[in-house]
Each structure stands twice: as C-alpha cells, then as structure tokens.
C-alpha positions in Angstrom: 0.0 0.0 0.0 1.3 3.2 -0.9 1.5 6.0 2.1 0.8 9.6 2.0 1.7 12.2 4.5 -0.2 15.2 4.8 0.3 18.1 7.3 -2.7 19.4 8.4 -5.3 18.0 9.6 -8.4 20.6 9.3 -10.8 20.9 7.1 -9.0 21.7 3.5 -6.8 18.7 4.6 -9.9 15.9 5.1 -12.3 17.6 3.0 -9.8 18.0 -0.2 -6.2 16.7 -0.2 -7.2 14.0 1.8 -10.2 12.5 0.1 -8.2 12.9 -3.8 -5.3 11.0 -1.8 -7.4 8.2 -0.4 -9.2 8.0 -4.0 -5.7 7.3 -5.3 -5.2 5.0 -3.0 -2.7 6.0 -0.7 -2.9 5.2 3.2 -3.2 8.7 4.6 -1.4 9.9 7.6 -2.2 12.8 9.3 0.2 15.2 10.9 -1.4 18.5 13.4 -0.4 20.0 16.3 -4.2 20.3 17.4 -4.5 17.5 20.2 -8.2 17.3 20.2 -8.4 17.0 16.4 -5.6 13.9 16.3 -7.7 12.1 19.0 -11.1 12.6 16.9 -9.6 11.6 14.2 -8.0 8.4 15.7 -11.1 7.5 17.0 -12.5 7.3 13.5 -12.6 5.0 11.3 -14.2 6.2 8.7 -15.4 10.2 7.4 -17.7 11.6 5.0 -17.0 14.5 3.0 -20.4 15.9 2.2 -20.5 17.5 -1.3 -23.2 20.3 -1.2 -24.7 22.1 -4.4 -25.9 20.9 -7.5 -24.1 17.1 -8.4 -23.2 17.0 -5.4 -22.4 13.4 -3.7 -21.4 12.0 0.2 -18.0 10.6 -0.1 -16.9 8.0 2.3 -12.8 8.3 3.3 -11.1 5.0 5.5 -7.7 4.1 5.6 -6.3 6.8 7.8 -4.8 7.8 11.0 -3.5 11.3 12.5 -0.1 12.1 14.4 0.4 14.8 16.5 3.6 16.4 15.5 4.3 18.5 18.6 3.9 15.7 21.3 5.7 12.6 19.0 7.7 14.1 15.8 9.9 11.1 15.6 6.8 9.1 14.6 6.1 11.7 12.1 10.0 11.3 10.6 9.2 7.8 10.5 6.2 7.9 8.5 7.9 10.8 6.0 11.0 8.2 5.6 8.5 5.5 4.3 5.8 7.6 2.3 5.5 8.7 -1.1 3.8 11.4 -1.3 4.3 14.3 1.5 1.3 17.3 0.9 0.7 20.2 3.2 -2.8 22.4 3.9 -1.3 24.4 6.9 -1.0 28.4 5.1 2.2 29.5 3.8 3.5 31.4 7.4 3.6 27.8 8.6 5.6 25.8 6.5 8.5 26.9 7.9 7.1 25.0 11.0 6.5 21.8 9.0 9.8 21.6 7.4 12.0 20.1 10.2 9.2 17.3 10.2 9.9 16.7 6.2 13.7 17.2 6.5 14.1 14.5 9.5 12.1 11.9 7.4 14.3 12.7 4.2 17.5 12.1 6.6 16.3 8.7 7.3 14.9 7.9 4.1 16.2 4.9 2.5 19.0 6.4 -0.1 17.3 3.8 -3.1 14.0 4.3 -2.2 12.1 6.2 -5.0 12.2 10.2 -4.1 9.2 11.7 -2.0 6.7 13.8 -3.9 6.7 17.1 -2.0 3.8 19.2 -3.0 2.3 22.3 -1.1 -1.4 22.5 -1.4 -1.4 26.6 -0.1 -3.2 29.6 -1.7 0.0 30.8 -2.1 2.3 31.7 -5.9 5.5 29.3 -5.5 4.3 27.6 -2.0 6.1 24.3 -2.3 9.7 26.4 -3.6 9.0 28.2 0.2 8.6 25.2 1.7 12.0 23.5 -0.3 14.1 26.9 0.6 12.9 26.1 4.4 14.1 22.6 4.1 17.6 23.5 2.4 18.2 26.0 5.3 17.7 23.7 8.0 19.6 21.2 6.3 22.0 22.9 6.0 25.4 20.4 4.6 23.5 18.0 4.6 21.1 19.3 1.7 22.8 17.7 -1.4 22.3 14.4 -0.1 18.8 14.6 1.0 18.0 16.9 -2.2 18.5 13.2 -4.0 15.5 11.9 -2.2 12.7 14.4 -2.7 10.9 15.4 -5.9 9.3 19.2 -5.4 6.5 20.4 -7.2 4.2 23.5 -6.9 0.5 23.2 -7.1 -2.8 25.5 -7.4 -5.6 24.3 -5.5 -8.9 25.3 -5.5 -12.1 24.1 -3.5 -14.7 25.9 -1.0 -14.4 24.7 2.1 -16.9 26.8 4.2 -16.5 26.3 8.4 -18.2 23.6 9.2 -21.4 23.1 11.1 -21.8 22.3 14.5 -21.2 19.0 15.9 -20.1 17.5 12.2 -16.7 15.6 14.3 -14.8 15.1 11.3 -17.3 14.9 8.5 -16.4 18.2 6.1 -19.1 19.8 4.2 -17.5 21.4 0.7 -18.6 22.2 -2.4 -18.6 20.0 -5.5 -16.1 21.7 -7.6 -12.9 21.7 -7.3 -9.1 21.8 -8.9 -5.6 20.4 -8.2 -2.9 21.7 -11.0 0.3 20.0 -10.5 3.4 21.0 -12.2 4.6 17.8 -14.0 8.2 18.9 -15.0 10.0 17.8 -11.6 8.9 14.1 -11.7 10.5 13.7 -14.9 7.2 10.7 -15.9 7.0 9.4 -12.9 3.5 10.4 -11.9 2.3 10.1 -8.6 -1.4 8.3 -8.6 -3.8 11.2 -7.7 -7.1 11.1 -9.4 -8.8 14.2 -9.9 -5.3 16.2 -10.2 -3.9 17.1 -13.6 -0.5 17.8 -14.4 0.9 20.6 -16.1 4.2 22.1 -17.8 3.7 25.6 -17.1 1.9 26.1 -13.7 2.0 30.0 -13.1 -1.2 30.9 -15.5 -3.2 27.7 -13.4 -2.0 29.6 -9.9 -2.6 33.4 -11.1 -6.0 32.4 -12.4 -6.7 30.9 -9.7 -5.8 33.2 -6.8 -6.2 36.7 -8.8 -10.1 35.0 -9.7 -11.1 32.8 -7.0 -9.3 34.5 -4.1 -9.6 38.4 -5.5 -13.5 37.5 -6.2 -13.7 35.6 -2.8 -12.6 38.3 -0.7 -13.7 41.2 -2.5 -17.2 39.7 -2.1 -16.6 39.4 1.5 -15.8 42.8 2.0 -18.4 44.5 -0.1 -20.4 42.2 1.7 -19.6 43.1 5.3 -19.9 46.9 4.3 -23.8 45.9 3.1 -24.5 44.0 6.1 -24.8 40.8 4.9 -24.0 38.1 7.0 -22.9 35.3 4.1 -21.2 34.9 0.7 -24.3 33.8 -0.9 -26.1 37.2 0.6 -23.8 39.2 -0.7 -23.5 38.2 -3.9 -27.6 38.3 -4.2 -27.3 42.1 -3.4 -26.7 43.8 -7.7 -24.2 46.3 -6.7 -22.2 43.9 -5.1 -22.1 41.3 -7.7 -21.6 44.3 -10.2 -18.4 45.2 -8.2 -17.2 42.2 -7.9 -17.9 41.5 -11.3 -16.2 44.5 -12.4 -12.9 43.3 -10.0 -12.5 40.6 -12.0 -12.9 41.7 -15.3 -9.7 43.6 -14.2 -7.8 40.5 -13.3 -8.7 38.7 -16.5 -7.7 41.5 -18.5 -4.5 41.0 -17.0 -4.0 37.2 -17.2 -5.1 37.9 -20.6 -2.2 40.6 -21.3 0.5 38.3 -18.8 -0.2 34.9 -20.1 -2.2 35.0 -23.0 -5.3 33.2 -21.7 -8.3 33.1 -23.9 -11.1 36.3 -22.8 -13.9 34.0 -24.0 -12.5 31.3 -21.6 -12.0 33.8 -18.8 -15.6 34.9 -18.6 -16.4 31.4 -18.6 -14.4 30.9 -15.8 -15.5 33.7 -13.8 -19.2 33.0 -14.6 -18.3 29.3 -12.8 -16.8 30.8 -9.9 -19.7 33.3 -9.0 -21.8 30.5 -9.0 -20.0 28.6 -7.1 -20.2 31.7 -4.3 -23.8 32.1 -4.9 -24.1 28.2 -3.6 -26.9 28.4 -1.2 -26.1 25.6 0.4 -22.2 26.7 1.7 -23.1 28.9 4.8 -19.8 30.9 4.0 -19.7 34.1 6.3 -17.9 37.1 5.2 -16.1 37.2 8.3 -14.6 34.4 7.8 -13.5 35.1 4.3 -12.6 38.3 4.8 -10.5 37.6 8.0 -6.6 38.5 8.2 -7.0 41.7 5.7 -3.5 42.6 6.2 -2.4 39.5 5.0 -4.7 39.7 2.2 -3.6 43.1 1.2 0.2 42.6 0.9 1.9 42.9 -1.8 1.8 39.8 -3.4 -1.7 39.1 -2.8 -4.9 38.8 -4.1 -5.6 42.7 -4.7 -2.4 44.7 -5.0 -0.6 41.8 -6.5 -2.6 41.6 -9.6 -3.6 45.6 -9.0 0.1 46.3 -9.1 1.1 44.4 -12.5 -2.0 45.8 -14.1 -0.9 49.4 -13.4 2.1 48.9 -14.5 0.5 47.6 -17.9 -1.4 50.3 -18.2 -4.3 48.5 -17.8 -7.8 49.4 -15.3 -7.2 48.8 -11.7 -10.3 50.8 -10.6 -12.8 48.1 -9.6 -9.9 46.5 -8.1 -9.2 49.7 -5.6 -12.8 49.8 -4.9 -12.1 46.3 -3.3 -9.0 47.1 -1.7 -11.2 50.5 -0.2 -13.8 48.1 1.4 -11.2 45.9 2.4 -9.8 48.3 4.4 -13.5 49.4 6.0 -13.4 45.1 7.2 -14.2 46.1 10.9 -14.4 42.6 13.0 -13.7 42.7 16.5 -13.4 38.8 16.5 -10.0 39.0 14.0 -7.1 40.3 15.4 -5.6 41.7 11.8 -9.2 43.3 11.4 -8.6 45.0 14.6 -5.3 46.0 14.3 -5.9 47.8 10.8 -8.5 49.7 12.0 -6.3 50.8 14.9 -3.7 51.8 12.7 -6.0 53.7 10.6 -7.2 55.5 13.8 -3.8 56.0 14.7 -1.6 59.0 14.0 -0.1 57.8 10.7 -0.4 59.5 7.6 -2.0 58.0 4.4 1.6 57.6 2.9 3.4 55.7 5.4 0.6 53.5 6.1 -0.4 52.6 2.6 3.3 51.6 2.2 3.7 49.5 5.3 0.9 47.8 4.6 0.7 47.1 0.5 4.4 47.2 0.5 4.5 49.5 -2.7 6.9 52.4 -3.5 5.9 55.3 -3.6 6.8 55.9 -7.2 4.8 53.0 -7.8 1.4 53.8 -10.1 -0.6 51.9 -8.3 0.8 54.0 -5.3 -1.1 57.0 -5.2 -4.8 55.2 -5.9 -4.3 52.9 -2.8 -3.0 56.2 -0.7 -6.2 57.8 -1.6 -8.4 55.1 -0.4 -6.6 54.7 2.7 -7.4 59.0 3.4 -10.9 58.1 2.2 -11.1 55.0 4.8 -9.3 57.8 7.6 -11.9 60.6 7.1 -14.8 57.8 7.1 -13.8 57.2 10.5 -12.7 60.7 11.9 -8.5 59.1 12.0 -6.7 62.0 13.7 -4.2 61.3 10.7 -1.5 63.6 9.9 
C-alpha cells in the first residue's frame, strides 16, 4: 500500500487533499499539532465529505490515522522516511514549522527508495519552492544528499471549504467543484497516482488564475459584503451592486492574465461565470467574516488585490474596480480578527495616508498603483474621523 503524509489535519486537509489522496489510493497519515483534532480523528474510522450544491455526492474516506507532531515528531520522521507522497494544507507562514518534520524523514529515508513527492497545497504563488528553501536552510550540509530523495512540485488548488457546522466531528461539508494543477516537469514521468489532479508544464497561469479569480472574487465579495451588512457569501453576492463590483474586479484581473499569459477572454468569462456560482451556492453557509478575515495578510503585496492591481498598473491596464475592493477591504471592521482590529487601529492611529499605505501594500511610492491605494486609505481615515497627519 502506498502511504501519504499530509500536514494538516483541518478541514482543507480531510475535506480536499485528503479525500483525492485516499481516491488514489494512498494510506493517509495525518500530521497537526491540534490534540483534540488527532484524537477525533484516531477515534474514527471512517469520514464523509459531504458534497453540497448541484451534483453533489457524500464521499466515504477509510484508511487513515493522525499524528500529532508536537507531542511525537519522531513518529512523524518515520512515516515521512517511508511515504511517497508528503502534501501540506497548513498556510504559507507555517511551512516553515513543517519543514523540520519533512527534513528528519528525508534524513532517514532509505537512499534507493524512490524520491518523495513534496507538494504544497497553499493559496500561495511558488508555495512548495517556500517550503523547499525552508528545508535546504535547515539542512543545512547536509542538503545535497537529502535533495537526491525528494521530488518538489508546486500546485494551485482550489475548493470551497466553508467552516463547518456544529457537531459534524470530522465529517467536512465542501462544495462539489474543485481543482488540483500539478506541475509535471519535476517528476520527470513518474507520476504520482492522484485522481482528480492534472498535471501541467507551465503552472504559473493555473495559480494566477486561480488566486487573482477565485481568491480576489472571494474576498472582495466578503468585504463589499460586510460593508452591506450581509451576514454570508451567498447574501452578498444576491445584493446587484455587489455582484456588479465584484464582477467588475475581475474583469480587471482577467484582462491581466489575458495581457501576462495569453489566456483566452472567452474562456476567462467562462471561468468567472463558474466561480460566482460557485459563491452564490446556497447551500455553503460561507460568512464574510470568515473570508474576509486577516486583511493585512490579504492586502500585501503579493496578494490577491495589490498583487494583480500592481502588475496591471504597471501595464497600463484598469485597476479601478480592483481599488474599490482594496477601499472596502480596508473598512473590514471585525472585533473577533485580530488583523481586522489592528488595521483599523492603525488607521485611527496617527499615521499618515503615505506611510501606512506603504507598510501595509508594500509599494513604493513611485509606484502607479501607489497613489490610488493612498487615496483610499485617506478616504477609509476621514470615514472614521482618523486624527491622521
């Protein structure tokens, strides 16, 4: 029986990676840190992930078992050694967490074993390269020689996995759609067995379509949507201005993959047509708190707004739907997320327009993106009486 490792064990991890692992085959091994969650698990043996929407199906997942990787990480080395496939769900600040898990296996990997297929499953451009540069850092001299017995490929990811209702245990409720692209250079033919995945030569398009569509629509529907009041995705998207704005958001983005990669317009609105649907799923109680949570994160540089904002500027190409976002993502006021909280502090706080839309986008001030975002951020300050310089 072939084994696969996958670090983290939440919802993403059983309701998507796990369930296209166990379809493949694989015995699946689950690594958290989350004591409750490795004892639920362990006292399973068996979980259904609940597909919810139109062709939706219950899917049955056995074969599994959980470590916890604070209180035993030799017995998560020992699994990595024997595996095949490795696969994380964790975020991308974390993998620096999960590397010394992947490097100690790799060290006691058999030298003539086949290599390990290292693949992180993150919303994240280049997630499984972070997660390789984390491993060569620990390793340290030792890096060449455990190099040899890993095979690391990027991925894009995509599948709605809502919180969960009360009292599930570890059933996950998602929606039916979803997509794994796998870059297939790196295994050089040798495949690893994941049904549902497809493999690709060039991955970037798959994971800027993905994150500047999916993720920019996502959020910016979240945020519109708190501004309106409305308590869910679905809601949201039911109010016409909203849908218009986000609409208009990511006609922005496609114009850009269009200019960047080359993508076909026709097959962009296609796409964008599938993934507002997919929001407008009754049935996924998807709150736009918890989309819209950690908005600092989510307006970085090289995220979902200002990272396809900021190259579409610089093309010369329409970034004002996409500023509209990034204006009510800064009004995101909820008490319950502490990145919600501490932006609207800041904006509060003594800080000018300038210095603040630079800490927290990351852009130069020479950039052309630059000024639009500093305007929204005075806009967001005078909304709220900011005693801002």
């Amino acid at each position: 029986m072939s084994t696969a490792v996958h670090f983290g064990a939440g919802n993403i991890g059983r309701g998507f990676v796990g369930l296209l692992l166990h379809e493949g085959g694989y015995d699946l091994v689950f690594s958290d840190v989350a004591a409750p969650l490795v004892d639920a698990i362990n006292a399973a043996s068996e979980y259904t992930v609940h597909e919810v929407g139109e062709g939706g199906v219950d899917k049955v997942v056995t074969g599994f078992r959980a470590l916890n990787s604070a209180a035993d990480p030799q017995a998560v080395a020992d699994a990595v050694a024997s595996a095949d496939v490795v696969t994380t769900a964790v975020g991308p600040t974390v993998l620096r967490f999960i590397a010394p898990h992947i490097l100690a296996g790799l060290r006691l990997r058999d030298p003539d074993a086949a290599p390990l297929a290292v693949m992180a499953c993150e919303n994240a451009i280049g997630a499984t390269d972070l997660l390789r540069d984390e491993i060569r850092s620990q390793a340290g001299a030792d890096w060449e020689t455990v190099s040899q017995r890993a095979v690391f490929a990027n991925t894009a990811v995509d599948r709605i996995v809502p919180a969960q209702p009360a009292g599930a245990g570890v059933d996950v409720t998602v929606e039916p759609f979803f997509e794994w692209a796998i870059e297939a250079t790196p295994f050089g033919g040798a495949l690893p067995n994941i049904p549902g995945a497809h493999f690709v030569d060039d991955l970037e398009p798959y994971i800027e379509r993905k994150l500047f569509t999916v993720n920019t629509g996502h959020a910016t529907t979240a945020y519109f949507g708190a501004q309106a009041g409305a308590a869910t995705v679905a809601e949201a998207l039911a109010v016409p201005e909203i849908a218009a704005g986000v609409s208009a958001a990511l006609e922005e983005t496609s114009a850009l993959l269009v200019h960047k990669h080359g993508l076909d317009a026709a097959e962009l609105a296609e796409y964008r047509a599938t993934i507002l649907r997919r929001f407008a799923n009754p049935e996924l109680p998807d709150t736009v708190g918890r989309v819209g949570r950690q908005p600092l994160r989510k307006l970085s540089r090289h995220e979902r707004f200002v990272g396809p904002a900021a190259e579409a500027a610089e093309a010369g190409l329409s970034v004002e739907a996409l500023v509209a976002a990034i204006g009510a993502a800064l009004a995101f006021d909820d008490a319950e997320d502490p990145q919600s909280v501490e932006l609207q502090q800041r904006l509060r706080a003594a800080e000018d327009a300038a210095s603040l839309t630079a800490s927290v986008t990351g852009l130069e001030p020479e950039h052309p993106l630059f000024p639009l975002v500093e305007a929204a951020v005075s806009e967001r300050q005078a909304a709220i009486g900011a005693d801002a310089r």
